[in-house]
C-alpha positions as CSV (number, residue, x, y, z in Angstrom):
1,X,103.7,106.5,116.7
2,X,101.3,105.4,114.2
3,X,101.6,103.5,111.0
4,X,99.6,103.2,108.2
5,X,100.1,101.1,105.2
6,X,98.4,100.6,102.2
7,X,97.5,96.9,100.5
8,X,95.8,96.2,97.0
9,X,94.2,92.9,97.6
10,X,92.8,90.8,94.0
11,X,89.7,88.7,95.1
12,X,87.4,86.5,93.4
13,X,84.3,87.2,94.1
14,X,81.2,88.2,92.4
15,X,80.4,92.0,93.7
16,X,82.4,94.8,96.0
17,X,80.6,93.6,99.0
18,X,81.6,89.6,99.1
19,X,84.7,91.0,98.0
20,X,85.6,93.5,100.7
21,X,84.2,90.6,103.3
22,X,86.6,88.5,102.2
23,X,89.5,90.6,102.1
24,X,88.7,91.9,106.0
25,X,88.3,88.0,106.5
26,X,91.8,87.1,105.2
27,X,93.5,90.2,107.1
28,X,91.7,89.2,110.4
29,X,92.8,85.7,110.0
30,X,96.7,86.4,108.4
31,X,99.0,85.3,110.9
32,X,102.5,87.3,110.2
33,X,100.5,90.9,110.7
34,X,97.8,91.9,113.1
35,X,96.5,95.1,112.6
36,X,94.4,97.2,115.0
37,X,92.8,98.6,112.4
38,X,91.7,98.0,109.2
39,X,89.6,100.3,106.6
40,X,88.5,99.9,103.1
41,X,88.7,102.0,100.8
42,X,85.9,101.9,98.1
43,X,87.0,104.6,95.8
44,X,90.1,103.0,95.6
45,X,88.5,99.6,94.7
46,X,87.3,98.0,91.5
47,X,85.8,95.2,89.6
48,X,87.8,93.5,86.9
49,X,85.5,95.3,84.2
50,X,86.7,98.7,85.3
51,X,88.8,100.4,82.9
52,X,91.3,101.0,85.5
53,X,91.8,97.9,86.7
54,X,94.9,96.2,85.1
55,X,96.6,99.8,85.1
56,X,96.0,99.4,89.2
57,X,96.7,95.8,88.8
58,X,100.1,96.5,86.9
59,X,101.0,99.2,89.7
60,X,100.5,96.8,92.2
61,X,102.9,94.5,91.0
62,X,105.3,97.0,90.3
63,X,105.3,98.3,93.5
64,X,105.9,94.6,95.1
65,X,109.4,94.7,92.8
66,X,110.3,98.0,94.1
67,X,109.7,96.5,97.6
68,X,112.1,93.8,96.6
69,X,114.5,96.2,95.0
70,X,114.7,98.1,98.3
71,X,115.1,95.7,100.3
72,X,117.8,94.4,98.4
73,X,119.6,97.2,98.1
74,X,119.6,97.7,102.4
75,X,121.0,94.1,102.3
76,X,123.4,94.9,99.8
77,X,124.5,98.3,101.7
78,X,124.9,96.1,105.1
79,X,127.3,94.0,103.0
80,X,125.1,90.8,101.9
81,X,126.3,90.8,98.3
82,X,125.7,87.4,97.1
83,X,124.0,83.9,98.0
84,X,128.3,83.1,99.6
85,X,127.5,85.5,101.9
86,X,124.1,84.6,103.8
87,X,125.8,81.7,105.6
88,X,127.9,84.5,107.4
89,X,124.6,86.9,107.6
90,X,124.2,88.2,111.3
91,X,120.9,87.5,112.7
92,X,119.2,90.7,113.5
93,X,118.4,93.3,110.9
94,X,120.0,91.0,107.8
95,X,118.4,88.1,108.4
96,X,115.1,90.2,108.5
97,X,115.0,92.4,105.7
98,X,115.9,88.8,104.1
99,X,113.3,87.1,105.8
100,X,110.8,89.6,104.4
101,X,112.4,89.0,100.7
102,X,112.1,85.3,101.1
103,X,107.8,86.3,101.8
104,X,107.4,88.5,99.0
105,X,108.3,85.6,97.0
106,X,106.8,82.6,98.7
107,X,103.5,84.0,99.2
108,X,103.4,84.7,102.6
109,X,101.1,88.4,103.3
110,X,102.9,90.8,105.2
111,X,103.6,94.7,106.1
112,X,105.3,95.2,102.9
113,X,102.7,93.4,100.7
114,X,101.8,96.5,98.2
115,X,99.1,94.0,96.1
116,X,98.1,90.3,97.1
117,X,96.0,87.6,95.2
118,X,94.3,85.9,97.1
119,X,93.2,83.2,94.5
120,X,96.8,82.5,94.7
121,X,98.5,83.5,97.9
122,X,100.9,85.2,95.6
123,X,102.5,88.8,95.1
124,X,102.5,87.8,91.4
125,X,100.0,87.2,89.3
126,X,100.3,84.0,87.0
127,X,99.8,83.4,83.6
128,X,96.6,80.8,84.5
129,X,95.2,83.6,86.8
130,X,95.9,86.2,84.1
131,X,93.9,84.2,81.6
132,X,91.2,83.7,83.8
133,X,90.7,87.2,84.5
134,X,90.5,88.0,81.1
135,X,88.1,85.5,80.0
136,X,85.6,86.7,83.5
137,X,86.4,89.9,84.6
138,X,83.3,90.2,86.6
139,X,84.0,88.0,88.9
140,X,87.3,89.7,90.1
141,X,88.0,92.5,92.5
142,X,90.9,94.8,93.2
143,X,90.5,95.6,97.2
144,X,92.0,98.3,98.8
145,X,92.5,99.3,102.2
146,X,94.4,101.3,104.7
147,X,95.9,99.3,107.7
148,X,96.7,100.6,111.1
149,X,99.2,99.8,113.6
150,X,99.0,102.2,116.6
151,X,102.3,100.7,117.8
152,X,104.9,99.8,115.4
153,X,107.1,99.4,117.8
154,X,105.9,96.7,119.7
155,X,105.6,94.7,115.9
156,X,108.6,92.1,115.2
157,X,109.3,93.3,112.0
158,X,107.9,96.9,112.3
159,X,110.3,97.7,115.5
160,X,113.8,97.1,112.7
161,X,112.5,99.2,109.9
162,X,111.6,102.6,109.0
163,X,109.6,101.5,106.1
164,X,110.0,104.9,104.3
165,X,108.5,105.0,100.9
């Protein structure tokens, strides 16, 4: 069984190229994911002046909160309800669907990761950044590629989840 997943990756850098390196760079080197393959998707891509950029950028970060939302909901439906309850969370699949949660908001890259700053390490996007962007949009990228594991089930985190969409 293969999987593929898709990530929307915000760079700083001043063309496609430098940006796409350093994207490929920062998924090579990531340490929670390893992907046997990784592609880029250039049509899928763009700078900060695009006109579809903060529409892609706004999706992105949507997505992540639907991530959350899910994930959330499966703890809920396994019977985590409330902070009183994780000190009596079984380890196994509770502990990490709320292991991935605790990621998506600490900054830590992962499977789920629908977009990614890297000027941040952040899901989110911050009111600084935000700014920053607006005031240089060429010098920002939206990355996207298309990552491949050819084994899911030998993956940690992959193996305990269907990751439906």
């Amino acid at each position: 069984m293969k999987l593929e997943v898709t990530h929307t990756i915000l760079a700083m850098e001043p063309d496609f190229a430098k940006s796409s390196v350093h994207v490929l760079r920062f998924l090579d080197r990531t340490t929670l994911v390893h992907y046997d393959a990784v592609r880029v998707v250039a049509e899928q891509s763009c700078s900060g002046t695009d006109p579809r950029f903060w529409s892609w950028l706004e999706q992105g970060l949507a997505n992540n909160r639907q991530v959350l939302t899910k994930l959330i909901g499966e703890l809920r439906a396994a019977g985590t309800k409330e902070f009183n309850d994780l000190p009596a969370m079984p380890q196994g699949f509770q502990s990490k669907v709320f292991h991935t949660m605790a990621h998506l908001l600490d900054g830590f890259f992962g499977i789920d990761s629908q977009f990614y700053s890297l000027p941040e390490d952040s899901h989110w996007l911050g009111t600084s950044l935000r700014e920053q962007i607006e005031a240089s949009p060429e010098e920002f990228w939206l990355v996207t590629v298309v990552a491949t594991l050819e084994s899911p089930t030998h993956h940690a985190i992959a193996g305990l989840r269907s990751f439906e969409k």
